[in-house]
KEKE-3310 file (N, C-alpha, C; in steps of 0.2 Angstrom, whole numbers, plus 5000, padded with zeros to 4 digits):
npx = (5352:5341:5330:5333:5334:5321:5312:5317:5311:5297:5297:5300:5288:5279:5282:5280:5268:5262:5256:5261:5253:5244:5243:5225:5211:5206:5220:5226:5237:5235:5239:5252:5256:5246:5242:5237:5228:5229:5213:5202:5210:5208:5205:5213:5208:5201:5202:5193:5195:5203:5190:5178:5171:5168:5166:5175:5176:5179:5172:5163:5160:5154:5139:5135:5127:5120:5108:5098:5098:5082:5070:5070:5059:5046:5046:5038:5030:5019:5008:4998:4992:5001:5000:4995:5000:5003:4994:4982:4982:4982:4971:4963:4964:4959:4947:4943:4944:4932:4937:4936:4926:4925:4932:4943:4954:4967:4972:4981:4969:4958:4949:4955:4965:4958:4955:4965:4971:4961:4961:4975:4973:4962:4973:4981:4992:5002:4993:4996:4990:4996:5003:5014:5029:5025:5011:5008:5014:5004:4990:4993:4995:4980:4973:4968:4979:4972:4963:4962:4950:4947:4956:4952:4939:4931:4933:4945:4956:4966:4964:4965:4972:4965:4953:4955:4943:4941:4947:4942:4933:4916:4914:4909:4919:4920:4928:4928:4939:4947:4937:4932:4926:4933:4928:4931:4936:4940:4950:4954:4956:4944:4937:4939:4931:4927:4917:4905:4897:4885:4878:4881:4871:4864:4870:4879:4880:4892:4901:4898:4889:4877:4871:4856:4843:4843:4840:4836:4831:4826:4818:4816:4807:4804:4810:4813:4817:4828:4839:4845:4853:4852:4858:4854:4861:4858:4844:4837:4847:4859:4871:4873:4871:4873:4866:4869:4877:4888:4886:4893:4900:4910:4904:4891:4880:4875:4859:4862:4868:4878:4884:4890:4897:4901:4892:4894:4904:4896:4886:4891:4898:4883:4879:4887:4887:4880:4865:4867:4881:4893:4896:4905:4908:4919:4931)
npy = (5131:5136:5128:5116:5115:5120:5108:5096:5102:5099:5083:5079:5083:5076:5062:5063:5066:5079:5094:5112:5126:5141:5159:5161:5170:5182:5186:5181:5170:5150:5136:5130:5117:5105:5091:5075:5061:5042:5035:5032:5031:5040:5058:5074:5081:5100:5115:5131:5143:5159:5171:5163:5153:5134:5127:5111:5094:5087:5070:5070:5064:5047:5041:5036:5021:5012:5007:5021:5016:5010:5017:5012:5002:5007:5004:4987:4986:4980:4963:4953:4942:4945:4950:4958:4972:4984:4980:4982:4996:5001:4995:5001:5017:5015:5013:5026:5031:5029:5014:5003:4993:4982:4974:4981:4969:4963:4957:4955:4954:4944:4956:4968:4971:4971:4985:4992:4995:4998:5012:5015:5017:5026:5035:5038:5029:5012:5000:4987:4982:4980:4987:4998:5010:5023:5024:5022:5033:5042:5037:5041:5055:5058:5054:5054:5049:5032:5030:5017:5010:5012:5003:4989:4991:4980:4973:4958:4964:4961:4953:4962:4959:4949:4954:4952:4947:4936:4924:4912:4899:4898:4910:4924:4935:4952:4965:4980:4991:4985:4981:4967:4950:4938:4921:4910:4896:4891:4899:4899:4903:4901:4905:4916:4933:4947:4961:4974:4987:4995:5012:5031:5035:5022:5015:4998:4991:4990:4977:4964:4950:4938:4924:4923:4921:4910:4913:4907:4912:4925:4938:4956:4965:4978:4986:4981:4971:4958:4944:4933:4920:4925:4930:4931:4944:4957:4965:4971:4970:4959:4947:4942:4938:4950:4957:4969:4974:4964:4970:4984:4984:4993:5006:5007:5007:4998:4996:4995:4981:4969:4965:4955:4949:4938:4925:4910:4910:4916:4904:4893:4898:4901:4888:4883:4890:4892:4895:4902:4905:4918:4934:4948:4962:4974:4990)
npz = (4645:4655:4648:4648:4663:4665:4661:4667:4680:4674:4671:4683:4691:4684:4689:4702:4703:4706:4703:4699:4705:4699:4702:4705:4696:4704:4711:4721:4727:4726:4735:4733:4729:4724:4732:4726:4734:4734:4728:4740:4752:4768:4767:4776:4789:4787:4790:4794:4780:4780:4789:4791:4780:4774:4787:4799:4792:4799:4805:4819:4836:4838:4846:4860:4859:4867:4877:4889:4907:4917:4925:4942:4948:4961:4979:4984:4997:5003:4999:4992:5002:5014:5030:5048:5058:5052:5039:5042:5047:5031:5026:5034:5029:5015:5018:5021:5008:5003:4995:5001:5009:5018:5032:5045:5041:5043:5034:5020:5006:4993:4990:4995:4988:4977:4978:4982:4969:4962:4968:4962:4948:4950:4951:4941:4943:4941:4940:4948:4960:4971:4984:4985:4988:4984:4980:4993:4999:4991:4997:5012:5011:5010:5017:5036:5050:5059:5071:5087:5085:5075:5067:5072:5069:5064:5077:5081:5091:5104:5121:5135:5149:5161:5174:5191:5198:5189:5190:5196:5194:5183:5173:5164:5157:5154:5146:5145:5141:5131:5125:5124:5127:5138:5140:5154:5161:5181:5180:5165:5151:5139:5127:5117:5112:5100:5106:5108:5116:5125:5122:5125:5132:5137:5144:5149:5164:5175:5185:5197:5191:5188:5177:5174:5166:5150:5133:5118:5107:5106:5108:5107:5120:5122:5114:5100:5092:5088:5096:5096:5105:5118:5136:5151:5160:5169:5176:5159:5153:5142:5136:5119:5103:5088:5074:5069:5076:5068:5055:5055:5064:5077:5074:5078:5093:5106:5117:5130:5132:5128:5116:5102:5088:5081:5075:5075:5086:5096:5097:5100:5116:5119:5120:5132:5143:5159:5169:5181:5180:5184:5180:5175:5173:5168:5167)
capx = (5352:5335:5327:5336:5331:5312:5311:5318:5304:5292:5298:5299:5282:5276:5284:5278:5261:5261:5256:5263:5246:5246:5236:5218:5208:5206:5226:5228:5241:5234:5243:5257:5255:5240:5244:5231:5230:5224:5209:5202:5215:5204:5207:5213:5203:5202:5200:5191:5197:5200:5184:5173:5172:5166:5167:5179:5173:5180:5168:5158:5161:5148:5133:5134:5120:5119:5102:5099:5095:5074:5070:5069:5053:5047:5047:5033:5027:5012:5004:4991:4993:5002:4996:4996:4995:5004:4989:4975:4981:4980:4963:4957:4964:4956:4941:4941:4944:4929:4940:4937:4920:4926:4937:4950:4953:4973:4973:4979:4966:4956:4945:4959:4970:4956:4954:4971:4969:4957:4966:4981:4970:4960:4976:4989:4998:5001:4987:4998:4988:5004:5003:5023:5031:5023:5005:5005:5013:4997:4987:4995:4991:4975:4970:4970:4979:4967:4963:4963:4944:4947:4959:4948:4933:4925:4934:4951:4960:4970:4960:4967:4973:4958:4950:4957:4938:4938:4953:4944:4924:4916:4914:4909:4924:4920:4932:4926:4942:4948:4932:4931:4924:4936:4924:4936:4933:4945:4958:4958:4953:4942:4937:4939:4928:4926:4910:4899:4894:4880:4880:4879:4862:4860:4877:4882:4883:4897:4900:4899:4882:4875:4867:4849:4839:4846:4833:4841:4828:4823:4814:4817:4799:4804:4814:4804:4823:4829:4841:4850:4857:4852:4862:4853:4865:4857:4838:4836:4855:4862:4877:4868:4872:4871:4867:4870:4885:4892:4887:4894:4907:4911:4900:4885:4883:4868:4854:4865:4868:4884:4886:4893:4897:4903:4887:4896:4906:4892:4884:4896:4897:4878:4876:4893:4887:4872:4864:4872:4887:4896:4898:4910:4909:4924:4933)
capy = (5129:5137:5126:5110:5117:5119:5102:5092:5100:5094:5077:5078:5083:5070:5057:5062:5067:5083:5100:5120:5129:5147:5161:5162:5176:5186:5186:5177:5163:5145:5132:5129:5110:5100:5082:5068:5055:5037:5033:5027:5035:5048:5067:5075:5089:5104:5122:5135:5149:5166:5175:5160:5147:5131:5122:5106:5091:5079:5065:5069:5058:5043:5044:5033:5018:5010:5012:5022:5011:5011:5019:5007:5001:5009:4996:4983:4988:4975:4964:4949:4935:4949:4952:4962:4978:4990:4980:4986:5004:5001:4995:5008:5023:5013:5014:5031:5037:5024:5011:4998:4993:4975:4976:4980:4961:4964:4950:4958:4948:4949:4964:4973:4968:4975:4993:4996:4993:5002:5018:5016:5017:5033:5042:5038:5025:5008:4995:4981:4979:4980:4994:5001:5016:5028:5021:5021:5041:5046:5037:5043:5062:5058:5049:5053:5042:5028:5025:5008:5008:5012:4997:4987:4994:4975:4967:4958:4967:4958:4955:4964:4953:4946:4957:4947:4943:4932:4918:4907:4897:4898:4915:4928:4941:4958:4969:4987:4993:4980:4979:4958:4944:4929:4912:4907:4891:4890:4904:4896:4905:4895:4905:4926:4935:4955:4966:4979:4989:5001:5020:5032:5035:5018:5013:4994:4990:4988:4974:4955:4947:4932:4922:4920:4916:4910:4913:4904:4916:4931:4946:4962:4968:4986:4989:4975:4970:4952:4946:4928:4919:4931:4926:4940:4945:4962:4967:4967:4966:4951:4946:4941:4942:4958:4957:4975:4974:4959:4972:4989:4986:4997:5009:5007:5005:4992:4998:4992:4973:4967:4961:4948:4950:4934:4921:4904:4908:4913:4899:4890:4898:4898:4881:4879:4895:4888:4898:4903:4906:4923:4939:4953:4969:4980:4995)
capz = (4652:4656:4645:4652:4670:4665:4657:4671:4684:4671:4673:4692:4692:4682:4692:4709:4702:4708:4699:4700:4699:4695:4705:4703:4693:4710:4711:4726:4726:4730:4740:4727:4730:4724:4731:4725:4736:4731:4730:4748:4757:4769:4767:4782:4792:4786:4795:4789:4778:4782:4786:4788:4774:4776:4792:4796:4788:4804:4811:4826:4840:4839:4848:4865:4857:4875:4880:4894:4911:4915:4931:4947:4951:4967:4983:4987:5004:5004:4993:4994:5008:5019:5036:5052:5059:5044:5034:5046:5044:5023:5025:5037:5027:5010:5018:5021:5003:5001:4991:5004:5013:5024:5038:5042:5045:5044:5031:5013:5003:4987:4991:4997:4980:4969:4983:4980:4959:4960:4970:4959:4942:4949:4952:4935:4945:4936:4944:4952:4968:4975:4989:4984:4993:4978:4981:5000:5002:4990:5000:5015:5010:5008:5022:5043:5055:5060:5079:5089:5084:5066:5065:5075:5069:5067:5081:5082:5095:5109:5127:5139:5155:5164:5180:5195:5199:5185:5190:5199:5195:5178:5174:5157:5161:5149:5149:5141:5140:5126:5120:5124:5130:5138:5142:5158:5169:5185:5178:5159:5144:5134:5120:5117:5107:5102:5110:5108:5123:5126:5119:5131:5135:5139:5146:5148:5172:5178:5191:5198:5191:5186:5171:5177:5161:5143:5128:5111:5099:5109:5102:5114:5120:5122:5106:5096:5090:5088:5103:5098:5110:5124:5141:5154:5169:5175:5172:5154:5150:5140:5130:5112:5096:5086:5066:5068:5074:5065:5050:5056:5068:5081:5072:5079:5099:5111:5123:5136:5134:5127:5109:5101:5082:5079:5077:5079:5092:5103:5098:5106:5121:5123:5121:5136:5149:5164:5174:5188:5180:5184:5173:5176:5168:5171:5164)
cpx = (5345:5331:5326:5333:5322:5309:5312:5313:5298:5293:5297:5291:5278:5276:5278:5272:5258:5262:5256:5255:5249:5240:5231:5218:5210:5214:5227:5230:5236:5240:5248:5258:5249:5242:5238:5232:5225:5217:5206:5205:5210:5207:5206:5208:5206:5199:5198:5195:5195:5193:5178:5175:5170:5169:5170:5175:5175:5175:5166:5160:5156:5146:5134:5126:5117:5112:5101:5095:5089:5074:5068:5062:5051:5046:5040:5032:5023:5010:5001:4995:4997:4995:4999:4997:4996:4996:4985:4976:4979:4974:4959:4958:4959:4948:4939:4941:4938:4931:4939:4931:4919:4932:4937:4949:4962:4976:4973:4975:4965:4952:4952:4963:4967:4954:4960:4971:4968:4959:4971:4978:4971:4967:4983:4993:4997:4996:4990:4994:4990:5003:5011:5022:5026:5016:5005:5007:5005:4992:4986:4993:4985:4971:4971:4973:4974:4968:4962:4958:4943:4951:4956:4940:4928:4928:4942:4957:4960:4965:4966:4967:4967:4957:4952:4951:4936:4944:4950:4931:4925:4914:4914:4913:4923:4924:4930:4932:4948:4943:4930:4929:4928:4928:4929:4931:4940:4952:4961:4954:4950:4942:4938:4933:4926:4918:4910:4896:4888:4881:4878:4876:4861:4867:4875:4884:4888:4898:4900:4890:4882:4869:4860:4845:4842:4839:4836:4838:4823:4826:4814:4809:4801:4809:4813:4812:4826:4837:4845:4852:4859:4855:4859:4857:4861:4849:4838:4841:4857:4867:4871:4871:4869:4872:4871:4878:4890:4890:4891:4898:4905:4907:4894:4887:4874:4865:4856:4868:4874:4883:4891:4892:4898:4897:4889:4901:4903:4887:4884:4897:4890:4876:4883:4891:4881:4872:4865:4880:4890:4897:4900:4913:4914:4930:4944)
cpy = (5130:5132:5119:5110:5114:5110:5096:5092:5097:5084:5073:5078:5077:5063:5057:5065:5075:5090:5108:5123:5136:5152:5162:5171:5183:5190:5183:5170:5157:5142:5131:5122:5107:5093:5079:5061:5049:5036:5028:5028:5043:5053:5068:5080:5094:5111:5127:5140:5154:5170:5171:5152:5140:5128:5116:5101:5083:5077:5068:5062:5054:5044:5037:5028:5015:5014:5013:5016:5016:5014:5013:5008:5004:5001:4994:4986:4982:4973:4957:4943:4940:4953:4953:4969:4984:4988:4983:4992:5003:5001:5000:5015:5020:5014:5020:5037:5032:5018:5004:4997:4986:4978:4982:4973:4959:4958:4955:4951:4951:4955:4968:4975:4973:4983:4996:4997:5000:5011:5022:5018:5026:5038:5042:5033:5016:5001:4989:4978:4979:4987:4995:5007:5023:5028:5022:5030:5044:5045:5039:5049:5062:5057:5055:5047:5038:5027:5019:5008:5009:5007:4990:4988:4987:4969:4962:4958:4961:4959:4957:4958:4955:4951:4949:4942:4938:4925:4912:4905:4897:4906:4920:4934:4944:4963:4976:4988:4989:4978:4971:4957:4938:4925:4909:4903:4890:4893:4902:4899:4901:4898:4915:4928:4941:4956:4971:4982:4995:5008:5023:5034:5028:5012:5006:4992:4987:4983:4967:4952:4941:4930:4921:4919:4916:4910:4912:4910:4923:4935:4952:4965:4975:4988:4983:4973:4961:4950:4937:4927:4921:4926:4933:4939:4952:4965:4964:4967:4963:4952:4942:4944:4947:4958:4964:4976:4970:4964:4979:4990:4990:5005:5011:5005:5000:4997:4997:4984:4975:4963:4959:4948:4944:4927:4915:4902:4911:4909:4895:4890:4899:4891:4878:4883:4890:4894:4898:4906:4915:4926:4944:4957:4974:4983:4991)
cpz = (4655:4654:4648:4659:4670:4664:4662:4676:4682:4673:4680:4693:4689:4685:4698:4710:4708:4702:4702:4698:4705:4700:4701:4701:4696:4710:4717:4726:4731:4731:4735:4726:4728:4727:4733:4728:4731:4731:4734:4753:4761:4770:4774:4783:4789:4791:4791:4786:4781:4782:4785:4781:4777:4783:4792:4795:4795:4807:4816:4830:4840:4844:4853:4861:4864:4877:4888:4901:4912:4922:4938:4950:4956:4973:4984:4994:5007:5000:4996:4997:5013:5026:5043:5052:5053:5038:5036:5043:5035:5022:5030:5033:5017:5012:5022:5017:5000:4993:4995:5006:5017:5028:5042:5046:5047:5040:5021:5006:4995:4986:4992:4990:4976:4973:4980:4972:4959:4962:4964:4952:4942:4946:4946:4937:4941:4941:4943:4957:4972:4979:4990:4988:4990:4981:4987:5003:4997:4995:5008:5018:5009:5013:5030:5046:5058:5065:5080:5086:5077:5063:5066:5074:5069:5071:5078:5085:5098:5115:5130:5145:5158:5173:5184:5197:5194:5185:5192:5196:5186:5178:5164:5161:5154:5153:5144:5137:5131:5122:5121:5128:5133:5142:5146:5162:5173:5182:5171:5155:5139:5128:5123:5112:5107:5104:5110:5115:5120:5124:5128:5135:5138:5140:5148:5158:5169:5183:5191:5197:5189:5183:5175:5172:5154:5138:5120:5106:5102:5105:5108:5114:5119:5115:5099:5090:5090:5092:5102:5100:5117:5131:5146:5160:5175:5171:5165:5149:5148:5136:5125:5106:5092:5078:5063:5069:5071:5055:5051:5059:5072:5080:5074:5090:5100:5115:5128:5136:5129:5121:5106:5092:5079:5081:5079:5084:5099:5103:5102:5111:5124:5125:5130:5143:5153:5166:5180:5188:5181:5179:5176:5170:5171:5165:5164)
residu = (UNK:UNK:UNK:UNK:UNK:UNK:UNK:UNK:UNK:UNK:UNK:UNK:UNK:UNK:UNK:UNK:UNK:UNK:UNK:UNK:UNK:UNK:UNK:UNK:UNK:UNK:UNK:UNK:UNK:UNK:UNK:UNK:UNK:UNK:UNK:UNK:UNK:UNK:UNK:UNK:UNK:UNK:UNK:UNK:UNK:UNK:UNK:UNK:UNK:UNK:UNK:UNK:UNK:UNK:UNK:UNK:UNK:UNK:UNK:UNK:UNK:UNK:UNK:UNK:UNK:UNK:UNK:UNK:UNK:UNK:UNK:UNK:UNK:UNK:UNK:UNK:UNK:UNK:UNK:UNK:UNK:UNK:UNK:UNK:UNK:UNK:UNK:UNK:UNK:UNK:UNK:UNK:UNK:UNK:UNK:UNK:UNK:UNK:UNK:UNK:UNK:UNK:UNK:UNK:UNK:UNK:UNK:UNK:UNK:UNK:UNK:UNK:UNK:UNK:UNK:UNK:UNK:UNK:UNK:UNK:UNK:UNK:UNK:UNK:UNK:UNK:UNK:UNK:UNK:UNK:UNK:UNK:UNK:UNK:UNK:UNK:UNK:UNK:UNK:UNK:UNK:UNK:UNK:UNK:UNK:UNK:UNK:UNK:UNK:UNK:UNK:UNK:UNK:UNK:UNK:UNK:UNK:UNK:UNK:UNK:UNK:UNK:UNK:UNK:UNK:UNK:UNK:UNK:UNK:UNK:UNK:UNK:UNK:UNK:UNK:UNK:UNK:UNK:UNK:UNK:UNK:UNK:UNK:UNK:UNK:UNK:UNK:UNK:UNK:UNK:UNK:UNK:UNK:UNK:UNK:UNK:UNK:UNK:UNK:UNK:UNK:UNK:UNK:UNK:UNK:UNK:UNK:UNK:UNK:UNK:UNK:UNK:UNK:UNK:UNK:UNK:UNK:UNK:UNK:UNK:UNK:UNK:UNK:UNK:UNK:UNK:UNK:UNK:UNK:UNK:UNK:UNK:UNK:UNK:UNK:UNK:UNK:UNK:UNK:UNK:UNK:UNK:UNK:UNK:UNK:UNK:UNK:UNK:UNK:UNK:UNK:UNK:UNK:UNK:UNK:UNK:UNK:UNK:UNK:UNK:UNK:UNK:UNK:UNK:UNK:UNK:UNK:UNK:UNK:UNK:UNK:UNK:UNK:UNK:UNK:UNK:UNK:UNK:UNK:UNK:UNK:UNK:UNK)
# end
C-alpha cells in the first residue's frame, strides 16, 4: 500500500512537472514547491527574504522621454524701424552707459541696433539687437531717468503754442521755453525748427525786435567764430547756424544769438526772411 502510494505521487509529479525538494544543509525547509514556468513566461516579483536579501527585481516605472519645454523667450520691447518717445528714453540711457553717441532721434535705426548688440554682448545676454524686457531692466539699473533735454538733447521737441505777438505780419517767433523757432506769416506756420540760446553769462534778450542786417557768410569779430546765415535783430544778436551745436546738441550753449542746428533749413528761411521782418523772443 505504501509502496502503491509513493509510486503514484511520482507519477503526479512527473506529469505536472513539479518536484518535493528536501531541506537544505542549514536545515531550514524551502518552499515545497518548485514550479518551472515556460520559457518566456515572466517571473513574478519577488520580496525580500527575511533579514535583507536581495531586493525586488520589478521594472521601475519608465522615465517620462518627453522633452522638457524651452523657456519662453523674454518680450520684444523695441527693435529696428520702431519710433517715438520709449525709443528716445533707449537712446538717452544708451548713451549714458556710452553705447550710443547720435541722438536721441526717436528713430530705432542702425546705430541704435548695433548700441544695443553691443550692451547685450558686454553683459551675457544673447545679441539680438532686440531691446526685450531682460535687456531694458539691465539697462534700466544702470542708467538715470532722462530729462526733456536728455530726450531732446539734439532738437526734435514739439513748439509750444505761438506768443500771441506772433499771429499777425511776418514774424521769427522764438519761444525759449520749447526751445524753437516757428517761421509765421499772417498767423501761419511755415516751417519750425529747434534753437539754441545763450548761456548764462551771456543770456539771449527778450522782446519785439526786428531783422536789420542779413550776412550769408559771417565771421563774429569779437569771438573770431563763423556765423552762417546771420539774421541780426538786437545789437550783435542773430539767428545763425551753429556747427557746434549741430554737433553737441543742447550741450553746449551761444554768446547770446539764437542757434540753428539744422543747416538747410535755415538756409531756407534765410533765403525767405527781409529786413524788417519781426523777431519775438519770449519765455
Amino acid at each position: 500500500m505504501g509502496r502503491a502510494f509513493a509510486a503514484g505521487l511520482a507519477v503526479l509529479a512527473a506529469l505536472t512537472g513539479c518536484t518535493v525538494q528536501t531541506p537544505d544543509g542549514e536545515g531550514e525547509r524551502r518552499s515545497p514547491v518548485h514550479i518551472e514556468l515556460p520559457s518566456g513566461t515572466p517571473a513574478p516579483d519577488r520580496t525580500p527574504a527575511r533579514g535583507g536579501g536581495a531586493p525586488s527585481t520589478a521594472a521601475p516605472a519608465p522615465d517620462d522621454d518627453k522633452p522638457s519645454a524651452a523657456p519662453a523667450p523674454p518680450r520684444v520691447l523695441w527693435s529696428r524701424g520702431d519710433t517715438g518717445r520709449d525709443v528716445r528714453e533707449l537712446q538717452a540711457r544708451l548713451r549714458q552707459v556710452a553705447w550710443l553717441f547720435e541722438g536721441p532721434t526717436g528713430t530705432y535705426g542702425e546705430q541704435t541696433e548695433r548700441a544695443v548688440s553691443g550692451f547685450q554682448g558686454k553683459r551675457g545676454l544673447p545679441r539680438t539687437g532686440k531691446t526685450d524686457a531682460v535687456t531694458w531692466q539691465r539697462l534700466v539699473r544702470m542708467t538715470r531717468e532722462p530729462g526733456r533735454w536728455d530726450l531732446y538733447l539734439m532738437g526734435g521737441q514739439q513748439a509750444d503754442p505761438p506768443d500771441a505777438r506772433c499771429r499777425t505780419g511776418r514774424v521769427l517767433c522764438i519761444d525759449k521755453t520749447s526751445r524753437t523757432l516757428r517761421w509765421m506769416i499772417d498767423g501761419r506756420t511755415v516751417s519750425t525748427m529747434a534753437v539754441r540760446f545763450g548761456s548764462q553769462g551771456t543770456p539771449t534778450r527778450e522782446g519785439v525786435f526786428s531783422v536789420y542786417w542779413k550776412s550769408r557768410d559771417h565771421v563774429s569779430t569779437l569771438y573770431d567764430s563763423p556765423m552762417p546765415y546771420a539774421m541780426f535783430f538786437s545789437g550783435g544778436q542773430a539767428v545763425h547756424f551753429s556747427a557746434d551745436f549741430a554737433a553737441r546738441g543742447y550741450a553746449g550753449g551761444s554768446h547770446g544769438c539764437v542757434n540753428v542746428r539744422d543747416e538747410q533749413a535755415i538756409a531756407e528761411l534765410f533765403a525767405q526772411v527781409r529786413n524788417g521782418d519781426r523777431v519775438v523772443v519770449s519765455w
